[in-house]
N, C-alpha and C positions, 0 to 999 in steps of 0.2 A: 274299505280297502279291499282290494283284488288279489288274493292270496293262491298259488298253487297250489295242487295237492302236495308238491314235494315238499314246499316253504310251510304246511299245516303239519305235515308228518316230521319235517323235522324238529319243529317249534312242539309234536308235541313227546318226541322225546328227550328234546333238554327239558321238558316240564316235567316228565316223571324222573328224571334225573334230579331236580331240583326235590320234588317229591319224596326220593327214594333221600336226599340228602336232611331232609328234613325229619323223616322218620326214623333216623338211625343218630339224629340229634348233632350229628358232626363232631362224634366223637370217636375219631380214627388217631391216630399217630399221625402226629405233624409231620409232614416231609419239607419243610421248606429250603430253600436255600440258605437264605440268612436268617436265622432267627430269629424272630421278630413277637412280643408279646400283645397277645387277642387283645385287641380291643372290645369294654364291654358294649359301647354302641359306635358304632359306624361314626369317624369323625367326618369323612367326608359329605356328609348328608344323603339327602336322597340324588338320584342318577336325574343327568341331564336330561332334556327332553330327546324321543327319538331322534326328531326330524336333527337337531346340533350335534348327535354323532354323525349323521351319515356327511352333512355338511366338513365334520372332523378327517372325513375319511379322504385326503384330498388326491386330487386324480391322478398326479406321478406316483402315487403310495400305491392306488387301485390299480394302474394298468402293472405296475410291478409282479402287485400279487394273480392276478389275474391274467396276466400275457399279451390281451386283445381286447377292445372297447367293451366298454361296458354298458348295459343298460340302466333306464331309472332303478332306483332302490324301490324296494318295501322297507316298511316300517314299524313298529311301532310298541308296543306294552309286550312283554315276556309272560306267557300263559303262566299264574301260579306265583307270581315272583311281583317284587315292585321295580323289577328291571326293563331296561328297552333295548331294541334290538334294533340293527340297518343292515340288510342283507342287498346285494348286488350281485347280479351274474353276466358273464356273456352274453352281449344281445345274439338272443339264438341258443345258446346254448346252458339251459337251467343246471346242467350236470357240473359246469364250470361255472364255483359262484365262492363269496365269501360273504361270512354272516361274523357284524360284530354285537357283542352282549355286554354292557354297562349297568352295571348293579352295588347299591350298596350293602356289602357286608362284612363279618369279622374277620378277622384271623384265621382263626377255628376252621367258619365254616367254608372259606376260603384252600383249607387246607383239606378237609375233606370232599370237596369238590373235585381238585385236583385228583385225587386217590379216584372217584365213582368215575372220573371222566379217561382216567388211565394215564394222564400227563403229571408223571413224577420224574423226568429230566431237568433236574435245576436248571435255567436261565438266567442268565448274567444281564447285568444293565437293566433291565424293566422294569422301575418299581421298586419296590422295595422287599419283594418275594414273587418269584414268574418261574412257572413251568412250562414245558414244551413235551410235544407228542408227536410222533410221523402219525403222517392219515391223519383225514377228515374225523371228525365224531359221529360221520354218516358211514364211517365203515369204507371209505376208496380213498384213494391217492390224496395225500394234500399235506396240510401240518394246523396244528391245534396248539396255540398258544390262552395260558391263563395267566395273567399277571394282577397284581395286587400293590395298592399301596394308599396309604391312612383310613382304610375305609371302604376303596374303589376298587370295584374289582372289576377286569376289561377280559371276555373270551374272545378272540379271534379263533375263528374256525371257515378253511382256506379247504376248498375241495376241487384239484384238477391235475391231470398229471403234468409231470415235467420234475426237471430237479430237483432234488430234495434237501440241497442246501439253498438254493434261491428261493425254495417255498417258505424256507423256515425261517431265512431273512425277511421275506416280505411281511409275513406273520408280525414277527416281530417289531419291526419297523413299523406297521399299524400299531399295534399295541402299544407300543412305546409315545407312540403319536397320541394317542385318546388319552391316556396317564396323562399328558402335558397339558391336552388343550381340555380339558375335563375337569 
């Protein structure tokens, strides 16, 4: 696979994110929406294959979150994690892109993710615990959605500007999608 430098650097700091979550054991104060208790292993099993998220990701959802065509996705394994990833951008434009993350894990450390990633705005509708964040997790314009449920846990992370309640809809509306079709 053909990976840019942006798609390497950002892949590898949700890995030391994943990292940093991992060595601090994911024992932070729950923030969730609805209270929901850890599961101690992951009921949904392990995550779908890459390539059936990105297929997940259908194209009224992508030109949504993204404004204008898209190009082919990348794909594939979550550095550090037994997660997969399907990231899309403007063809042409790598700065306007959205990356989604499918992984199985707990509660917990679900809830501590949220907390490292900075998305602690409760979410309605998504799962069964979903947080939201304005901006990208690359630091510019966009909206970052984490949502969770028996298991599954779905990041959508949306980087371009424009509205910031239509970004946070599309976000959503991905996320909401993968939780179903997942």
């Amino acid at each position: 696979m053909n990976m840019s430098f942006k798609s390497v650097t950002r892949l590898a700091a949700l890995a030391l994110v994943a990292l940093a979550l991992v060595g601090c054991g994911g024992g932070g104060a729950a923030v969730t929406a609805t209270p929901v208790a850890a599961t101690a292993t992951p009921v949904g099993g392990a995550p779908t294959a890459a390539q059936d998220v990105c297929l997940a990701m259908s194209e009224p959802l992508l030109l949504a979150a993204l404004a204008d065509g898209v190009s082919e996705p990348e794909y594939g394994d979550v550095a550090g994690s037994d997660g997969v990833y399907c990231y899309f951008t403007v063809a042409g434009d790598a700065d306007t892109n959205v990356e989604a993350q499918v992984e199985s894990m707990d509660q917990e450390r679900f809830n501590s993710l949220a907390q490292i990633i900075g998305a602690t705005t409760p979410l309605a509708g998504v799962g069964r615990s979903a947080f939201i964040r304005e901006n990208s997790v690359e630091g510019v314009p966009g909206s970052t959605v984490l949502a969770w449920d028996e298991g599954l846990a779905v990041t959508i992370d949306l980087a371009r500007d424009g509205d910031q309640a239509e970004m946070d809809a599309a976000a959503k509306a991905l996320a909401i999608k993968l939780l179903a079709d997942l």
